[in-house]
Backbone as a ProteinNet text record, in pm:
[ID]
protein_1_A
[PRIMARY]
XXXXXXXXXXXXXXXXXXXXXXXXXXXXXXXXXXXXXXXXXXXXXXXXXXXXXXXXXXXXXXXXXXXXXXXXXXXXXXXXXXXXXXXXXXXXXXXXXXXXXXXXXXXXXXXXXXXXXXXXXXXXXXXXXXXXXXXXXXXXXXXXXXXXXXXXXXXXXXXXXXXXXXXXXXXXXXXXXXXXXXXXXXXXXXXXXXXXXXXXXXXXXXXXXXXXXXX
[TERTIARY]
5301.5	5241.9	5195.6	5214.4	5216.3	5088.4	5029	4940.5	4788.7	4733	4579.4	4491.3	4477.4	4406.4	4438.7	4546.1	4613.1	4557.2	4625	4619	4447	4343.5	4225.9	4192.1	4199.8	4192.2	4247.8	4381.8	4442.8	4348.5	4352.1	4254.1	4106.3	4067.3	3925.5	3920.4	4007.4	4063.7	4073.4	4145.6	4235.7	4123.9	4003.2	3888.8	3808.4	3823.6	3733.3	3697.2	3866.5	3864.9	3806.4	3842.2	3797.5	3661.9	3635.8	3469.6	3379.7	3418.4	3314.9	3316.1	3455.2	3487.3	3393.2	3392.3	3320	3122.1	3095.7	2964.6	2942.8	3049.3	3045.7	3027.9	3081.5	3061.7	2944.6	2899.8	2747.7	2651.2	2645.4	2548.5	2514.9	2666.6	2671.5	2628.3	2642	2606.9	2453.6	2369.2	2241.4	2222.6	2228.2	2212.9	2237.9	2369.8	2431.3	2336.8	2341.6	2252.5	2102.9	2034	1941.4	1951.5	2006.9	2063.6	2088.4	2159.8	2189.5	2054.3	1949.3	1811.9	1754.3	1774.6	1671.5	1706.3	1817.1	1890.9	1871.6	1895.4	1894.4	1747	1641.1	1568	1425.4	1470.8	1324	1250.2	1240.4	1212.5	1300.8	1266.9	1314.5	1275	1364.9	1330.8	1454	1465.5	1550	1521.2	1575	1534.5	1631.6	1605.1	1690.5	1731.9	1618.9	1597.5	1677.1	1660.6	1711.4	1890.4	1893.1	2093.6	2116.6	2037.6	2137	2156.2	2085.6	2109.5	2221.8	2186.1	2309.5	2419.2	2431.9	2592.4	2609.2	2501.8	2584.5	2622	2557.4	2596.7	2727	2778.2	2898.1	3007.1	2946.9	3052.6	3092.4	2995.6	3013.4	3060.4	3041	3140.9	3248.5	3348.4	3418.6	3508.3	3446.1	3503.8	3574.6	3410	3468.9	3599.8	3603.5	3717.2	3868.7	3837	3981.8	3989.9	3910.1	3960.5	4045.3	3943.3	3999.1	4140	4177.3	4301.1	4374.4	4402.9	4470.6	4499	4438.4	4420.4	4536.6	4483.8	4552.4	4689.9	4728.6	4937.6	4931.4	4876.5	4889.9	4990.5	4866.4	4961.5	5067.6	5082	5197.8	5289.6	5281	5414.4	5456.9	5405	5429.7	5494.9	5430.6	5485.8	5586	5639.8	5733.6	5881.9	5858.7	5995.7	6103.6	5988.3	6077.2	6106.5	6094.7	6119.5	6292.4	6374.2	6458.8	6492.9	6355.3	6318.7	6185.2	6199	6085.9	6014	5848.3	5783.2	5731.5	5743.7	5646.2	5563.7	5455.8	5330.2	5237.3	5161.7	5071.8	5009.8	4967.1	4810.9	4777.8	4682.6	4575.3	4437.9	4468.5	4338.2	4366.2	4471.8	4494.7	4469.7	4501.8	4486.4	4334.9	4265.7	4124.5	4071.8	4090.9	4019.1	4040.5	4213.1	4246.4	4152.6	4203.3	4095.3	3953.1	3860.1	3706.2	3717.8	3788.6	3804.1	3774.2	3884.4	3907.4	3785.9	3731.3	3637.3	3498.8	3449.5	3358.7	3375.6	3498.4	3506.5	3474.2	3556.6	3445.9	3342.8	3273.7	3143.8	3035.9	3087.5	3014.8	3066.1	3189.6	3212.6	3114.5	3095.2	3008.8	2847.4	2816.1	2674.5	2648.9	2743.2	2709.2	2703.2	2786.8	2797.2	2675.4	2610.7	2491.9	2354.3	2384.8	2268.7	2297.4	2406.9	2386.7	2441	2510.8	2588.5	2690.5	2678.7	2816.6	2946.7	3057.8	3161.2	3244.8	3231.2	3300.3	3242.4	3085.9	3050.2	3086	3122.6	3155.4	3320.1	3392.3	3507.7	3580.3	3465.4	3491.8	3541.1	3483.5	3503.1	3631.4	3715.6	3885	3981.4	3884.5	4013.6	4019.2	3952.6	3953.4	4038.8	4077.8	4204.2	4327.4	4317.3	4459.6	4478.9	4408.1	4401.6	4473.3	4421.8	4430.3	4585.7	4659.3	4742.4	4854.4	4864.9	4954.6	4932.9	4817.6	4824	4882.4	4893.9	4875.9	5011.3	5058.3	5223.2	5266.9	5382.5	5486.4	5556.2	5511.4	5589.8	5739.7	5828.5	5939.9	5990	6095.4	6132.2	6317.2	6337.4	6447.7	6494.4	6592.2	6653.1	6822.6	6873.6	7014.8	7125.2	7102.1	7172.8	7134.9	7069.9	7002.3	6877.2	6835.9	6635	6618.7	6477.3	6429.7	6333.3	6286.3	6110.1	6089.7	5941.5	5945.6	5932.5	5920.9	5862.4	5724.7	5645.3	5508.1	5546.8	5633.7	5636.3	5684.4	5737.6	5751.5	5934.4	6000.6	6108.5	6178.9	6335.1	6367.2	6440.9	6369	6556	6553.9	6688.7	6784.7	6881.1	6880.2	7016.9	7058.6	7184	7271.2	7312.1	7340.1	7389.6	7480.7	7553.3	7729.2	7674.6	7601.1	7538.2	7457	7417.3	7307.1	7388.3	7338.7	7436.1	7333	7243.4	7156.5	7020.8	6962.6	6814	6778.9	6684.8	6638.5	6482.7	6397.2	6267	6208.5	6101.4	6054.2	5910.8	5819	5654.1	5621	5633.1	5585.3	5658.6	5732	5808.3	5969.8	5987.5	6162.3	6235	6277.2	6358.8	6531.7	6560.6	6653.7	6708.2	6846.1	6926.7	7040.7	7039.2	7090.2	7235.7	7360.6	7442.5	7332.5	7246	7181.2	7024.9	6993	6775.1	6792.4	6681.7	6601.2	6456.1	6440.6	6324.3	6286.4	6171.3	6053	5945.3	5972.5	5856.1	5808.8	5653.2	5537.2	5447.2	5351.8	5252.7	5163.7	5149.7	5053	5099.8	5277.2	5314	5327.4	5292.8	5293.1	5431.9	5455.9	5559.1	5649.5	5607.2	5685.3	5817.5	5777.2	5948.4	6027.2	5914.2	6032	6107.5	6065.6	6207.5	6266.5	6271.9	6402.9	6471.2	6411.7	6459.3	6558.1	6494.4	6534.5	6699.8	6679	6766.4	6910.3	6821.6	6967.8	7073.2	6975.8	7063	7121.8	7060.2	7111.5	7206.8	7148.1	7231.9	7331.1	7359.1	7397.5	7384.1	7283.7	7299.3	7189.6	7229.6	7171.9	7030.2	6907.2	6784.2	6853.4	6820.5	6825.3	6698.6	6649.8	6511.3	6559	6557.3	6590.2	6749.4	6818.7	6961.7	7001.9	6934.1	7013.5	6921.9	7008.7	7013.6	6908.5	6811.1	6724.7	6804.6	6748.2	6781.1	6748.2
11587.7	11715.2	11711.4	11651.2	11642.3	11526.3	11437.6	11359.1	11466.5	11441.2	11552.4	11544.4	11407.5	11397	11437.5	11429.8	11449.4	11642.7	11695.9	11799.3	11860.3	11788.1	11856.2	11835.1	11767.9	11731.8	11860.8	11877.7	12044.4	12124.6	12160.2	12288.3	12281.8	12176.4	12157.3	12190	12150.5	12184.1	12329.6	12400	12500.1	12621.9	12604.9	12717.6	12680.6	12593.2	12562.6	12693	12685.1	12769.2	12910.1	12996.2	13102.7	13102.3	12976.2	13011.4	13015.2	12944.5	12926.7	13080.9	13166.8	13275.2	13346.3	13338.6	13445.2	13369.8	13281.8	13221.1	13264.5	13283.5	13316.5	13467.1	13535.9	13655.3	13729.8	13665.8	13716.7	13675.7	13539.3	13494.1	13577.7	13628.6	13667.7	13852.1	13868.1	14010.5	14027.4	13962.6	13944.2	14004.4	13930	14003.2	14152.2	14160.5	14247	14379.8	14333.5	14484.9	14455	14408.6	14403.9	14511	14437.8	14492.9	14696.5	14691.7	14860.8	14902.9	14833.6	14890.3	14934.6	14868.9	14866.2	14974	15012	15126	15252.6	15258.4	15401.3	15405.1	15302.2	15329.5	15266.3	15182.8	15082.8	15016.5	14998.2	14954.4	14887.7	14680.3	14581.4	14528.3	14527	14480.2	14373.3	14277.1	14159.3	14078.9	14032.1	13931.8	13841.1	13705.3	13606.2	13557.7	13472.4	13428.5	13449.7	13564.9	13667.2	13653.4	13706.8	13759.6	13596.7	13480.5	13377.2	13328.7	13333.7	13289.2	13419.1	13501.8	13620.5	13583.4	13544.5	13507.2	13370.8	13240.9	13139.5	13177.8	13244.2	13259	13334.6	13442.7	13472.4	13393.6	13303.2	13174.2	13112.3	13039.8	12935.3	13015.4	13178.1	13181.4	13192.1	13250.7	13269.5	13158.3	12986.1	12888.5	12821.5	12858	12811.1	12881.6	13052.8	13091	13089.6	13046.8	12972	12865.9	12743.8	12622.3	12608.7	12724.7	12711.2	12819.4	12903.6	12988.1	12885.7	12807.7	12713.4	12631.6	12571.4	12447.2	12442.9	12619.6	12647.8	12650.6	12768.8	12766.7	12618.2	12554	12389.6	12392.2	12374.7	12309.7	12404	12557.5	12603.6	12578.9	12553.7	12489.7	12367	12285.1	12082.1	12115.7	12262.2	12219.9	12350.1	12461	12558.8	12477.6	12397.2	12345.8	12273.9	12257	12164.3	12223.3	12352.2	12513.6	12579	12580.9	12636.8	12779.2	12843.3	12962.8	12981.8	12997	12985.4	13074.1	13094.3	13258.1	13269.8	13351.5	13378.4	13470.1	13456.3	13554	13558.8	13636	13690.7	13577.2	13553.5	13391.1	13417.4	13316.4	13279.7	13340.4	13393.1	13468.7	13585.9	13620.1	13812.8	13827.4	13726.6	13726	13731.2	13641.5	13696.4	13788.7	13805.4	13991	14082.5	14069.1	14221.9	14212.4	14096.8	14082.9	14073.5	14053	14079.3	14231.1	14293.7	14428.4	14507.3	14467.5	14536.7	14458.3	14398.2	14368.7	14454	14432	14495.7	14625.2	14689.5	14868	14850.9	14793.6	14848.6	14812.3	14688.9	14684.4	14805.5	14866.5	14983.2	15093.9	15098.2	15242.2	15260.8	15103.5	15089.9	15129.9	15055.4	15104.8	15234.5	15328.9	15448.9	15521.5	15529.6	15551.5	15526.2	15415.2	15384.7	15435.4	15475	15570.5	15766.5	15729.7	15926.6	15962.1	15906	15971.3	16098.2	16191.3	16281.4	16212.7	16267.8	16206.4	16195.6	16280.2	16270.8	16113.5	16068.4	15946.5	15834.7	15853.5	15799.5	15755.8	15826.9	15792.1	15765.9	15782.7	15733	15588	15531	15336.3	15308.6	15428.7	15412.3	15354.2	15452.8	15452.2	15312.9	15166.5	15085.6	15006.7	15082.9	14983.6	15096.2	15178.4	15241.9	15128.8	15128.7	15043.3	14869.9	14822.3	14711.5	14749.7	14839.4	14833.4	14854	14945	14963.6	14837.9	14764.2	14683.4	14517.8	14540.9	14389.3	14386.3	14246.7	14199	14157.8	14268.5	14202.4	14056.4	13965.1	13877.2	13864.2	13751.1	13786.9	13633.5	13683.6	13598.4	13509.1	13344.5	13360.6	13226.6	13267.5	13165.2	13151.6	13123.7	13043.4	13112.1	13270.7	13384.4	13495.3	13517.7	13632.2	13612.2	13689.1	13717.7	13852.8	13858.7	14008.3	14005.4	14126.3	14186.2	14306.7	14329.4	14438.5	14527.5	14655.5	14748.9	14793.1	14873.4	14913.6	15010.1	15006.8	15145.6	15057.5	14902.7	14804.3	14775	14869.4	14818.4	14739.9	14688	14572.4	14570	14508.1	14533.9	14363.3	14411.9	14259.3	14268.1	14171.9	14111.7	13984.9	14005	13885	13793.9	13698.2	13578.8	13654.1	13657.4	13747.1	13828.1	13965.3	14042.4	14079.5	13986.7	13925	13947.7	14045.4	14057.1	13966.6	13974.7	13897.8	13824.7	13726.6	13702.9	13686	13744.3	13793.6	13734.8	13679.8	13613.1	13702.6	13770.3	13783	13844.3	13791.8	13820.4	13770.5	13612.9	13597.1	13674.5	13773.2	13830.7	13785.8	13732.4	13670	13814.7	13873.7	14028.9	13952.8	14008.9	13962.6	14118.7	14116.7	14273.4	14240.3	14342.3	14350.5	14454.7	14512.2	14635.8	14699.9	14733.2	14842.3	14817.6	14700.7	14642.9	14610.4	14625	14504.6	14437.1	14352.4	14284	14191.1	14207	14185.4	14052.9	13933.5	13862.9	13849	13898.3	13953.2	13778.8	13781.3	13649	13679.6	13772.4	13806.6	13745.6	13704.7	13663.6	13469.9	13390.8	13197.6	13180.6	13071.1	13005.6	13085.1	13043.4	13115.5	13039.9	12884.7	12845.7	12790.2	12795.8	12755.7	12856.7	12987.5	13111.1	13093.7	13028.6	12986.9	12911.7	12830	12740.3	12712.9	12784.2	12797.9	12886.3	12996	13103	13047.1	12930.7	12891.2	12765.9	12712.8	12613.8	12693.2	12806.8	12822.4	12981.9	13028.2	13111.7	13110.8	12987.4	12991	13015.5	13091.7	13184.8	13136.5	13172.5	13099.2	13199.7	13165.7	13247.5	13295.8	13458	13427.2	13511.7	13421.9	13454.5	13545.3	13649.7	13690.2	13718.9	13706.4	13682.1	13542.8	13462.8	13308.7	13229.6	13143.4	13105.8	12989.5	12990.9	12890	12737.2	12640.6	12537.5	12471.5
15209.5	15170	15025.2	14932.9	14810.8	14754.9	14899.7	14849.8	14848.5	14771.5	14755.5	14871.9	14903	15007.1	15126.2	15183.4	15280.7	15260.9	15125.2	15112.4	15171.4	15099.6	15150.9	15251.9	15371.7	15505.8	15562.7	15508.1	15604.2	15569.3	15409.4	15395.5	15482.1	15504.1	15573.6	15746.2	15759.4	15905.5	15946.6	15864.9	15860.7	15908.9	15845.4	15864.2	15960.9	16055.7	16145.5	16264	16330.3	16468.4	16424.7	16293.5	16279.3	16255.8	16164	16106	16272	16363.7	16527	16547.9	16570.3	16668	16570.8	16442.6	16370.4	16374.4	16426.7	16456.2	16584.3	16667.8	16827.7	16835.2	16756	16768.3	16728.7	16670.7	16567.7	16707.4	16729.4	16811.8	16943	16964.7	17101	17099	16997.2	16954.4	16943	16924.8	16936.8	17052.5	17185.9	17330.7	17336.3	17292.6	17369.9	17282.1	17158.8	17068.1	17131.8	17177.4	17262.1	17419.3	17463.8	17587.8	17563	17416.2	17420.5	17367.2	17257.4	17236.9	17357.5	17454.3	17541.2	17678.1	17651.6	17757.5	17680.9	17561.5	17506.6	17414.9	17379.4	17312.7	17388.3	17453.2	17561.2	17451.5	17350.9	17209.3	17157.5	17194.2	17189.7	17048.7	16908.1	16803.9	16752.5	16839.4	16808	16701.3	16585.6	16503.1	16473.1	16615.2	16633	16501	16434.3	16314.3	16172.3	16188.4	16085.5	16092.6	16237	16277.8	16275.1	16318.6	16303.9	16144.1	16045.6	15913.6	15846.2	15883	15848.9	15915.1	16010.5	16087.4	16002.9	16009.9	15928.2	15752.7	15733.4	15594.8	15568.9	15713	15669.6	15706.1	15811	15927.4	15735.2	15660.2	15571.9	15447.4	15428.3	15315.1	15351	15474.5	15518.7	15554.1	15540	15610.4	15473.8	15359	15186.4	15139.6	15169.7	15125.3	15207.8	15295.2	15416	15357.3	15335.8	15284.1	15143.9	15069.6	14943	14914.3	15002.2	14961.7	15033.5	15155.3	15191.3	15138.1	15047.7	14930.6	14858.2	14760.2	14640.9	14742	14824.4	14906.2	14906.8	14952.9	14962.3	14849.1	14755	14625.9	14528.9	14559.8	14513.1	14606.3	14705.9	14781.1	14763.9	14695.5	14631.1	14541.1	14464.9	14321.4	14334.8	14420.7	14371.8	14423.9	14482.1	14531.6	14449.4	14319.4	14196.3	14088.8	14120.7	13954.5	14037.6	13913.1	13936.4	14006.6	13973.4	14022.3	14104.9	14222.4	14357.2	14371.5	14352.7	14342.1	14515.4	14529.8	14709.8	14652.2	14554.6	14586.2	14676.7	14699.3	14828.3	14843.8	14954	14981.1	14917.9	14849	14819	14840.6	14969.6	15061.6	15040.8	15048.9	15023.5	14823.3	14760.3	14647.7	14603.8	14669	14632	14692.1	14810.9	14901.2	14817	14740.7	14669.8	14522.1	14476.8	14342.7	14351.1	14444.5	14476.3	14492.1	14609.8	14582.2	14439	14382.8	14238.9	14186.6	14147.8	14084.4	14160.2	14278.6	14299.1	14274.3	14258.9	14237.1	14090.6	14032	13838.1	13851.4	13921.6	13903.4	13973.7	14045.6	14117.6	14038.1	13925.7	13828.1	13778.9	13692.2	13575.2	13571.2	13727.4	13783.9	13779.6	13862.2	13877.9	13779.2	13650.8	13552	13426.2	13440.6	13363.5	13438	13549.8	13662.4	13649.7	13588.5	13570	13630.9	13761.9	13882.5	13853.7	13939	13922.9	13894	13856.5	13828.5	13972.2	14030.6	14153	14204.6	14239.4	14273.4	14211	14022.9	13958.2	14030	14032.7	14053.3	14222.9	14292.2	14448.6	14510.2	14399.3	14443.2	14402	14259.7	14238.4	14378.9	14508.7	14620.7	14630.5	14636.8	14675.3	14585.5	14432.2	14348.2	14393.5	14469.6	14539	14676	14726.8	14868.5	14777	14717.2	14654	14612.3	14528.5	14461.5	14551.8	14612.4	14759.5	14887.9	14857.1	14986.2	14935	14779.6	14752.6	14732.9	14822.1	14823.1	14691.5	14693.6	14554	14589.9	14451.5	14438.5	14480.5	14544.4	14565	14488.1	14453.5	14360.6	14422.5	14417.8	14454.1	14406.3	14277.2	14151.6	14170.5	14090.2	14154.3	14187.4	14193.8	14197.8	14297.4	14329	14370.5	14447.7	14490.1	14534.6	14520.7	14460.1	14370.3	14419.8	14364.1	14383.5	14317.8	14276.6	14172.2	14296.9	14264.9	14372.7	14310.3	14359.4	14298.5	14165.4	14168.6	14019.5	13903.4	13957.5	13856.3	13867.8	13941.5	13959.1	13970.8	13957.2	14041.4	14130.9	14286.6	14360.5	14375.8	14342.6	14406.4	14485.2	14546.1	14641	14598.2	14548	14534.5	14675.5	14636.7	14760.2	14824.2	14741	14817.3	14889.1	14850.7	14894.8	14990.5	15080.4	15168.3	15308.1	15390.6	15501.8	15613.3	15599.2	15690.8	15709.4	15739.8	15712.7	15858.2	15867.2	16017.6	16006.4	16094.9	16098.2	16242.4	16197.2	16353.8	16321.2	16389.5	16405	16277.2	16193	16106.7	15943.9	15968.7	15854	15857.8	15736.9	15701.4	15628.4	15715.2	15631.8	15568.3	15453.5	15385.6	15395.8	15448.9	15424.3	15340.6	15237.9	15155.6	15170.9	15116.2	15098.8	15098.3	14972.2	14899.1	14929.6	14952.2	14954.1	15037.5	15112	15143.6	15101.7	15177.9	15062.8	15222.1	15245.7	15367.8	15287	15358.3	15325.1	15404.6	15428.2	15500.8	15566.8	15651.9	15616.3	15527.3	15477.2	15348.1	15231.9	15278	15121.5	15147.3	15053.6	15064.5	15096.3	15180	15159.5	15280.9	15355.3	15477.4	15477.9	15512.9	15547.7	15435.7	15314.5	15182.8	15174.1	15180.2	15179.5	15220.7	15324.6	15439.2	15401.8	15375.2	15348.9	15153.7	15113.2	15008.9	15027.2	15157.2	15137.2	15225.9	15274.6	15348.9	15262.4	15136.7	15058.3	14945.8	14902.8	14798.9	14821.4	14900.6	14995.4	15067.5	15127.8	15250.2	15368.8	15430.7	15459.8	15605.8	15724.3	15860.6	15888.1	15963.1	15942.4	16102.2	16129.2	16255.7	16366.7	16472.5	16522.1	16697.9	16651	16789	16850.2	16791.4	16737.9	16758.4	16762.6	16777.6	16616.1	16546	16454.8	16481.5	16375.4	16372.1	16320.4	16359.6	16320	16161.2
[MASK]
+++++++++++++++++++++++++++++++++++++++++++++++++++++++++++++++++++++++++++++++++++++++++++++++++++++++++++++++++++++++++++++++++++++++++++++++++++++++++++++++++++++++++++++++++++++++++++++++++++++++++++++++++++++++

């Protein structure tokens, strides 16, 4: 896992099956929006040409930004395994959706704002850094004592080792129950089975999938 090459071969791989279904779906949508012109309007204005360079262009950015958020978890998973303290922040991929988000909203403040817009229009594109700020996974953190996480208001909860009544895995989320927290690592957040793995050496502590203990 740790050789580069090896590493970019996965990331290259990794965006294939989605980038087709999202080429398959465009292509195949051609017909079918034909098919409804022509029932509710009898006025056939298909532009093959057109919908197929619009579908590859979203198939190939869509395949660049799968390869490359895969890349980067690639390599924070080579390198978080050798820090005394282990971070699980969000993918790579949820990391740039939320940050393009937030970036395209000031860039549409700023626009509207240098156009004269009402303030109400001015301040409409905000909802999308509420969506961003509530949707984007807190870091979870887990060092030679404990596992933490801020909460959105900047808080901290922790659960100590001792403290840890259970780690439960199911639909892709590793839930850690705490006496007092809990603390949910999502697939939105990297590093699915280093948590586990992390939580069962330095924890102790058995994962369990369904109530029977993973291996």
């Amino acid at each position: 896992m740790n050789r580069l090459g090896f590493q970019v071969r996965v990331s290259a791989i990794s965006g294939i099956q989605s980038t087709l279904q999202i080429l398959f779906v465009v292509v195949a949508a051609i017909p079918v929006r034909v098919l409804i012109e022509r029932i509710f309007s009898r006025e056939v204005s298909a532009d093959w040409e057109t919908s197929l360079i619009a579908g590859c262009a979203i198939a190939t950015f869509w395949y660049l930004g799968v390869c490359v958020s895969t890349f980067v978890d690639i390599r924070r998973d080579a390198i978080r395994g050798r820090t005394p303290r282990q971070s699980f922040p969000a993918t790579a991929f949820w990391t740039g959706a939320y940050g393009l988000m937030l970036a395209l909203s000031a860039a549409i403040v700023i626009g509207t704002h240098r156009e004269g817009d009402s303030m109400w229009t001015q301040l409409t594109p905000l909802v999308f850094v509420l969506i961003a700020f509530f949707g984007w996974p807190r870091t979870i953190h887990v060092d030679e004592t404990c596992v933490w996480q801020r909460t959105r208001l900047g808080l901290k909860r922790r659960i100590r080792f001792e403290d840890i009544l259970a780690v439960t895995y199911e639909q892709g989320t590793t839930t850690v129950s705490g006496k007092e927290a809990t603390i949910e690592h999502t697939p939105c957040h990297a590093g699915s089975s280093q948590i586990q793995e992390a939580l069962s050496k330095r924890a102790h502590k058995k994962i369990y999938y369904g109530g029977t203990p993973l291996a």
